[in-house]
C-alpha positions as CSV (number, residue, x, y, z in Angstrom):
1,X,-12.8,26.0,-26.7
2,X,-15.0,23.0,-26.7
3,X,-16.3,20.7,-23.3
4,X,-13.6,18.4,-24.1
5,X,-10.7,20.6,-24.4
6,X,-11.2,22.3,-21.2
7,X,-11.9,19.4,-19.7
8,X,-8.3,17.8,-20.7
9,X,-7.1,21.3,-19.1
10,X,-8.6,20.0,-15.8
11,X,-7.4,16.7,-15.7
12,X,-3.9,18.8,-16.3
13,X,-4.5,20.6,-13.1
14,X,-6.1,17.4,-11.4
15,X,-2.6,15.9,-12.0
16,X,-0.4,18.8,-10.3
17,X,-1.5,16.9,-7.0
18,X,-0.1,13.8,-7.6
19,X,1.4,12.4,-4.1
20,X,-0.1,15.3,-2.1
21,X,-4.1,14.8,-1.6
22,X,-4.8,11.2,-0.6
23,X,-6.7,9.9,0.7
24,X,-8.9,12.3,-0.7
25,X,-8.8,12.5,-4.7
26,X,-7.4,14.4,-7.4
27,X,-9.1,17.3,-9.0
28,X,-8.8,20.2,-11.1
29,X,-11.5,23.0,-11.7
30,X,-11.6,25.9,-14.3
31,X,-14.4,28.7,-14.9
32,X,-15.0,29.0,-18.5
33,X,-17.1,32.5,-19.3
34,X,-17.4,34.7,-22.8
35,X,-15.0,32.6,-24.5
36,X,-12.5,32.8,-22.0
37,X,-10.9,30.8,-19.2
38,X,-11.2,33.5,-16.2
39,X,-10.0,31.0,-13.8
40,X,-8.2,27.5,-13.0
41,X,-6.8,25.6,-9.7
42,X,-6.2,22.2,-8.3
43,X,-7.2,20.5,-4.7
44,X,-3.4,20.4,-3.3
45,X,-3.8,18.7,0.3
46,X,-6.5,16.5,2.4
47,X,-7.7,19.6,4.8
48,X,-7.1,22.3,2.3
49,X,-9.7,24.0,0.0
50,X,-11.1,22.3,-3.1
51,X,-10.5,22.8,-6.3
52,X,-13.7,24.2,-6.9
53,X,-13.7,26.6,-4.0
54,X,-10.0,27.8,-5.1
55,X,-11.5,28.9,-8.6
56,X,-14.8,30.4,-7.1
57,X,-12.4,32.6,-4.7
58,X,-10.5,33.6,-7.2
59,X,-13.1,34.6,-9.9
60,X,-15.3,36.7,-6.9
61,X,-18.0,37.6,-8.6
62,X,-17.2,36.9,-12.3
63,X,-18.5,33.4,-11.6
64,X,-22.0,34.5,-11.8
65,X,-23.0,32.8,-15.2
66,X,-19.9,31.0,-15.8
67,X,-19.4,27.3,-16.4
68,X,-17.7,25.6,-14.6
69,X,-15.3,22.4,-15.6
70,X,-14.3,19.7,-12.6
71,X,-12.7,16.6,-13.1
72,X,-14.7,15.1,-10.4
73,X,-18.4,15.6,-9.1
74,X,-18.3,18.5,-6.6
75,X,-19.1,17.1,-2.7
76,X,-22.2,18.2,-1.2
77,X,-21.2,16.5,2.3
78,X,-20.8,17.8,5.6
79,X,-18.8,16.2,8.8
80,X,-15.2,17.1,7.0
81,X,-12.6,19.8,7.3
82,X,-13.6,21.7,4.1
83,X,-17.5,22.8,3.5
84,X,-19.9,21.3,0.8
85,X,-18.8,23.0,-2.7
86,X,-22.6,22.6,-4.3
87,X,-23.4,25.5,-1.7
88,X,-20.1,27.7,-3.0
89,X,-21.5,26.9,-6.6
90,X,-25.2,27.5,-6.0
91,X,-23.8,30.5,-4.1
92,X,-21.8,31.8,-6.7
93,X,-24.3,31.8,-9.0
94,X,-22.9,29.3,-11.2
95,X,-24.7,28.7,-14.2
96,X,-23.8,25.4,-16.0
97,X,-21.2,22.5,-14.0
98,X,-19.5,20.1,-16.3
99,X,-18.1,17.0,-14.2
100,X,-15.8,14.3,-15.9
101,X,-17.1,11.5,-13.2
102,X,-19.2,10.8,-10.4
103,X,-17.7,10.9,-6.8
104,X,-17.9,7.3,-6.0
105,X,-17.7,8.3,-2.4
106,X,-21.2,7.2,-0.9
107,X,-21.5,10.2,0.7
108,X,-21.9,12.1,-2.5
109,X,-22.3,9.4,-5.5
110,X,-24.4,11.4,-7.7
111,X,-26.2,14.0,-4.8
112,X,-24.0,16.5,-5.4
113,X,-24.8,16.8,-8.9
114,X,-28.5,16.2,-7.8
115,X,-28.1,19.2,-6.0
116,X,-26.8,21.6,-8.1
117,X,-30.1,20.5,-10.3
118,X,-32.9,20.9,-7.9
119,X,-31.0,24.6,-7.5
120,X,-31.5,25.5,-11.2
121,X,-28.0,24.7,-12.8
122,X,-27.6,22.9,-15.8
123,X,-25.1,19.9,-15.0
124,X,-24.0,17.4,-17.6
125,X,-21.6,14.2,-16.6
126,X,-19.3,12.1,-18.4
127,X,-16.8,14.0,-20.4
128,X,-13.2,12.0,-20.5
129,X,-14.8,10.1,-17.8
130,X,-12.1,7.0,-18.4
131,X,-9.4,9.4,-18.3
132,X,-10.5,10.8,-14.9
133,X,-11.4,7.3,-13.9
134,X,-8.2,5.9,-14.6
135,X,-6.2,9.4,-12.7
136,X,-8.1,8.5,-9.5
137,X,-8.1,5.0,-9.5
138,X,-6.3,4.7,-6.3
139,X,-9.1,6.9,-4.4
140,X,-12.0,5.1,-6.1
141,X,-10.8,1.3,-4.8
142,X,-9.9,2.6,-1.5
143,X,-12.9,4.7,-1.4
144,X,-15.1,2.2,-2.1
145,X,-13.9,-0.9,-0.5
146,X,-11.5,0.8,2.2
147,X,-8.2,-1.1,1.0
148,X,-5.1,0.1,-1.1
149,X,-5.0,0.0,-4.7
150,X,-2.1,-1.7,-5.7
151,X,0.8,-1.9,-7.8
152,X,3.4,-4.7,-8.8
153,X,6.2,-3.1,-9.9
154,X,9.4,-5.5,-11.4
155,X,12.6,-5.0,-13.8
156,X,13.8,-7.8,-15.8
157,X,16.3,-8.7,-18.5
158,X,14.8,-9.5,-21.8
159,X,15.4,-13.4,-21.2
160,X,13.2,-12.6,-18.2
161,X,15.7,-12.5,-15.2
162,X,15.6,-9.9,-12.4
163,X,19.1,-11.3,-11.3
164,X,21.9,-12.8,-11.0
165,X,22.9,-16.4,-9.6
166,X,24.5,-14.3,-7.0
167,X,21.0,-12.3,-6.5
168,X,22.7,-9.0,-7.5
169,X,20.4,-6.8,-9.6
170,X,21.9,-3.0,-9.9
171,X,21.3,-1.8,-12.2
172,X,18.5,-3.6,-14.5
173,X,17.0,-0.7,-15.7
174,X,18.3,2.5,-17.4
175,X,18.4,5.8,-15.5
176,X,15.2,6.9,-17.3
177,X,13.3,4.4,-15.9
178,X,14.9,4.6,-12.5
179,X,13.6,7.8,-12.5
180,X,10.2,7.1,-13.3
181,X,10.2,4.5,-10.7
182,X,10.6,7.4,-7.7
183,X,7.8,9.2,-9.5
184,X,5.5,6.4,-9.4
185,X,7.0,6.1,-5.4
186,X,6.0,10.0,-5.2
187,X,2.2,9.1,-6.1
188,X,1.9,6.4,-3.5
189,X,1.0,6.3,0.4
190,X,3.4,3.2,0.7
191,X,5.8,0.9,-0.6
192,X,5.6,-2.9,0.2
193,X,8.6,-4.6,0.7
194,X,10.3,-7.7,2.4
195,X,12.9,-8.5,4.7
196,X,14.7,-10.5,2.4
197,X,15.3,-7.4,-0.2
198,X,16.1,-5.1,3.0
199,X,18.7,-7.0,3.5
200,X,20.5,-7.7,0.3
201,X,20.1,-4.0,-0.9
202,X,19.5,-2.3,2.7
203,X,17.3,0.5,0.1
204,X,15.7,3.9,1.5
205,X,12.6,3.2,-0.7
206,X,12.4,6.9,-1.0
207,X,10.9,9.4,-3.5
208,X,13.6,11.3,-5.3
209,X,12.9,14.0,-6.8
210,X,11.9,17.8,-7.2
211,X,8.7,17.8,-5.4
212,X,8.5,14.2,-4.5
213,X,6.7,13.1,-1.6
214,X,8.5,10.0,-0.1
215,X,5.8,7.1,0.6
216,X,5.6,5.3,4.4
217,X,7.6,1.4,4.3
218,X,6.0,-1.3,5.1
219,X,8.3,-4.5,5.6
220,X,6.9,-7.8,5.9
221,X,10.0,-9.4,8.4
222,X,8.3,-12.1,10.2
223,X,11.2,-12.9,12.2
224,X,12.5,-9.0,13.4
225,X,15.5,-9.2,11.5
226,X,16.0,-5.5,10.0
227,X,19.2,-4.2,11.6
228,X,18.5,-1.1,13.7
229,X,21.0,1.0,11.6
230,X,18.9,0.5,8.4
231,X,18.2,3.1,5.7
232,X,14.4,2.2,6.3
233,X,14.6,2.6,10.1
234,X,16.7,5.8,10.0
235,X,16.0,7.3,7.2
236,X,12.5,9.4,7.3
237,X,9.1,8.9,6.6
238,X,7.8,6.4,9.1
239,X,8.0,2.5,8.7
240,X,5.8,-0.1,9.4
241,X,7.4,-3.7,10.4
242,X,5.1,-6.8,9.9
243,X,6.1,-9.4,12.3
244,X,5.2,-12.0,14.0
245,X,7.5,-11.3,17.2
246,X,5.9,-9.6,19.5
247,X,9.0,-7.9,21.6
248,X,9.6,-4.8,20.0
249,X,11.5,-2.6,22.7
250,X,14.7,-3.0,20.6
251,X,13.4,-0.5,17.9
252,X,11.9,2.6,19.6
253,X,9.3,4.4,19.1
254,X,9.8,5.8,15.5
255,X,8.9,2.1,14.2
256,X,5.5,1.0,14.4
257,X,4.4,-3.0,13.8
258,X,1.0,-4.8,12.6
259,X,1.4,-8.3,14.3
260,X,0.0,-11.8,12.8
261,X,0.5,-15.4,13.3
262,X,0.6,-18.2,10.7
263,X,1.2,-17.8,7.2
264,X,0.7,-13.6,6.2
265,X,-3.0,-13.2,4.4
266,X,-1.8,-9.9,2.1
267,X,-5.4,-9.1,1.8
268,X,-5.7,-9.1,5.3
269,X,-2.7,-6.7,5.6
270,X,-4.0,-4.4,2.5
271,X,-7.2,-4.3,4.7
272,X,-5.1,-3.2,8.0
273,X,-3.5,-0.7,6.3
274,X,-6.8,0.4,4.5
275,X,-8.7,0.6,7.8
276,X,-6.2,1.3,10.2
277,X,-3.6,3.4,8.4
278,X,-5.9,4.9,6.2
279,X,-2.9,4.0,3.3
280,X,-5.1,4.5,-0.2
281,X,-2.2,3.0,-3.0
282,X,0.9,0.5,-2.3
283,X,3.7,-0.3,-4.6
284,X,5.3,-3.9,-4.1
285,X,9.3,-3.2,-4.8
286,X,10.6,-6.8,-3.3
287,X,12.1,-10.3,-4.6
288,X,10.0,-12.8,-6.9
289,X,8.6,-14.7,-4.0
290,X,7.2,-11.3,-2.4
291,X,5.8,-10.9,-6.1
292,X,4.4,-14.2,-6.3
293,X,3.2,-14.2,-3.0
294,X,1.2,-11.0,-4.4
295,X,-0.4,-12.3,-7.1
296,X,-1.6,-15.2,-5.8
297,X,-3.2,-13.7,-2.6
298,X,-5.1,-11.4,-5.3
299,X,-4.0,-8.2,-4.2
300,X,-2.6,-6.7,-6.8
301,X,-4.5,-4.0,-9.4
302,X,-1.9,-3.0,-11.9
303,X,1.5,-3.9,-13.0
304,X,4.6,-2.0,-14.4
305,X,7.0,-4.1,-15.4
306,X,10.5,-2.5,-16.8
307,X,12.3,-4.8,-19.9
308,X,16.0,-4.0,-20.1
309,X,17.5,-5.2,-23.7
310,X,19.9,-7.3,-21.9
311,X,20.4,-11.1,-21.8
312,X,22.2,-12.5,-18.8
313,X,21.4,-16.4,-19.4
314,X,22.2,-18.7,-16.7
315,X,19.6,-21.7,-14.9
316,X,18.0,-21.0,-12.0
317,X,18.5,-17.7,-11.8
318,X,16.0,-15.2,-10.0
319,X,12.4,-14.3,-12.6
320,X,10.4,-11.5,-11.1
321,X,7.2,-13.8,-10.4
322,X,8.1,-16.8,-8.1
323,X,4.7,-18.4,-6.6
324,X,4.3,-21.7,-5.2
325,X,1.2,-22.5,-7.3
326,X,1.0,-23.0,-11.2
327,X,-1.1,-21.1,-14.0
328,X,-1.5,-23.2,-16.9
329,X,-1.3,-21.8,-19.9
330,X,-4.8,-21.8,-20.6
331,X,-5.4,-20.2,-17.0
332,X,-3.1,-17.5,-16.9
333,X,-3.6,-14.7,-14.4
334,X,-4.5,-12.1,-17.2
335,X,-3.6,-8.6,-17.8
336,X,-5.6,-6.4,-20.1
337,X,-5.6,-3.1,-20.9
338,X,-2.0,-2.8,-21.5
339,X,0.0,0.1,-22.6
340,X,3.6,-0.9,-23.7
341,X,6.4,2.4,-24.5
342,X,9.8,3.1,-24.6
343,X,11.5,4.7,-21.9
344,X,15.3,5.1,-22.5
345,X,16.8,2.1,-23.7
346,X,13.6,-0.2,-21.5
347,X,10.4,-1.1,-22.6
348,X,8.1,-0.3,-19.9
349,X,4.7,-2.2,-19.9
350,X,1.6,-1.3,-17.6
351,X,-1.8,-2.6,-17.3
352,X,-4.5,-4.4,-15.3
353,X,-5.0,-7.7,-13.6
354,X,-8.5,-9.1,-13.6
């Protein structure tokens, strides 16, 4: 097999831990020796062994002269709960390390693979680097600036309505994409909501799924006004309630609250729950003016927007985006690199905001 074949076999295994390793990344590792993959693993938990470790261990002492493949540079830090891998390698006797990406971390960024060197193994960087770029693009923002990536997530009609006149909106979207929504939920630390969807819908904002990890809520409700008997307040994980009232007795301890005055900075709350809550990806799953409020506070990384082929007509009725400023034409806020597919009866479109 060629580099970049068994390097699309790591980013395979990189992907098994998908909702279960932040804040630290995702990454698959495989020992390739006489023509043979002799063995392969994936980093599964924050705490728990690396991915290179997992296939060292496993190999013993086949791994003398191997290569080995990692979809992610191998850490040469101390001061965590796992030790350095460049010493497992070095110690194994690795001969060659083939890494789709540098660990942007500062605390590696390029030493580990400077280490492996100096000790006399080849080292080569680069392979599917995009493709590993864009499966950890949640750790390399949070990583490097210490606040969430972020994701807008909406489902509209095809004349662009996410509701009715009456504001009811289930169901938009086919069960297919219903389903991808809770997987997309299962790779997050949090979804963002906002009082005013809580209570229209009174969701769980849950993951469900075989082997979905349900994300924290966080509700912006300025005012207190989620009802104590709430599927987000009684319904596990944790939530997180940001208000402006400061008298909390009413909801217990299983609640806890980031408090602000004035009008809600978002990238002041995406750096709170960065810092503080050390939350590394968000999906925002509220009302247009939630959305809007989003976008124009500059917060948001990627978009996945669901298209249902349905047509509901009607004037003033709800669009997913609903600022209080206005784009021209000519000054759109732009998204590029966008990937447009099926799913079900719904077009699903993702990509990037500049």
């Amino acid at each position: 097999m060629d580099d970049m074949a068994l390097m699309r076999r790591c980013l395979a295994l990189a992907r098994r831990g998908v909702g279960g390793t932040s804040p630290n990344p995702m990454v698959g590792a495989l020992l390739y020796k006489d023509g043979r993959v002799i063995a392969g693993d994936y980093h599964r938990k924050a705490g728990e062994p690396h991915a290179e470790a997992l296939v060292l261990t496993k190999a013993g002492a086949a791994a003398a002269g191997a290569t080995l493949f990692v979809s992610l540079e191998p850490c040469c830090h101390t001061g965590k709960r796992t030790p350095p891998c460049t010493e497992a390698i070095i110690g194994a006797k690795v001969r060659r390390v083939v890494a789709a990406m540098e660990d942007p971390n500062p605390a590696v960024c390029g030493r580990g693979i400077e280490k492996l060197r100096d000790a006399g193994i080849e080292t080569q960087v680069g392979i599917l680097q995009d493709e590993a770029r864009r499966l950890n693009e949640a750790y390399i923002k949070y990583i490097t600036t210490e606040t969430p990536f972020v994701i807008l997530k909406a489902a509209m009609t095809l004349d662009g309505k996410m509701a009715g006149p009456d504001g009811q909106s289930k169901w938009i979207t086919c069960e297919k994409s219903r389903r991808y929504v809770h997987r997309i939920r299962g790779g997050v630390d949090a979804v963002l909501t906002a009082i005013g969807t809580v209570k229209a819908d009174n969701p769980r904002l849950t993951a469900r799924g075989r082997g979905l990890r349900s994300p924290i809520r966080v509700c912006i409700d300025p005012s207190l006004e989620t009802p104590l008997d709430y599927e987000i307040l009684t319904t596990p994980p944790r939530t997180i309630i940001v208000t402006k009232e400061t008298d909390t007795r009413a909801y217990g301890k299983g609640v806890e609250f980031i408090h602000y005055d004035g009008r809600l900075d978002l990238k002041w709350l995406m750096r709170q729950l960065g810092q503080r809550h050390k939350i590394t990806s968000v999906m925002i799953e509220g009302g247009a003016s939630l959305t809007g409020h989003a976008v124009e506070d500059g917060i948001v990384d990627k978009v996945v927007f669901f298209i249902a082929p349905k047509i509901i007509g009607g004037k003033g009725v709800y669009c997913p985006v609903s600022s209080k400023s206005f784009r021209s034409i000519s000054n759109p806020f732009e998204v590029y690199d966008m990937r447009a597919r099926t799913l079900g009866t719904d077009i699903v479109i993702e990509g990037y905001l500049r």
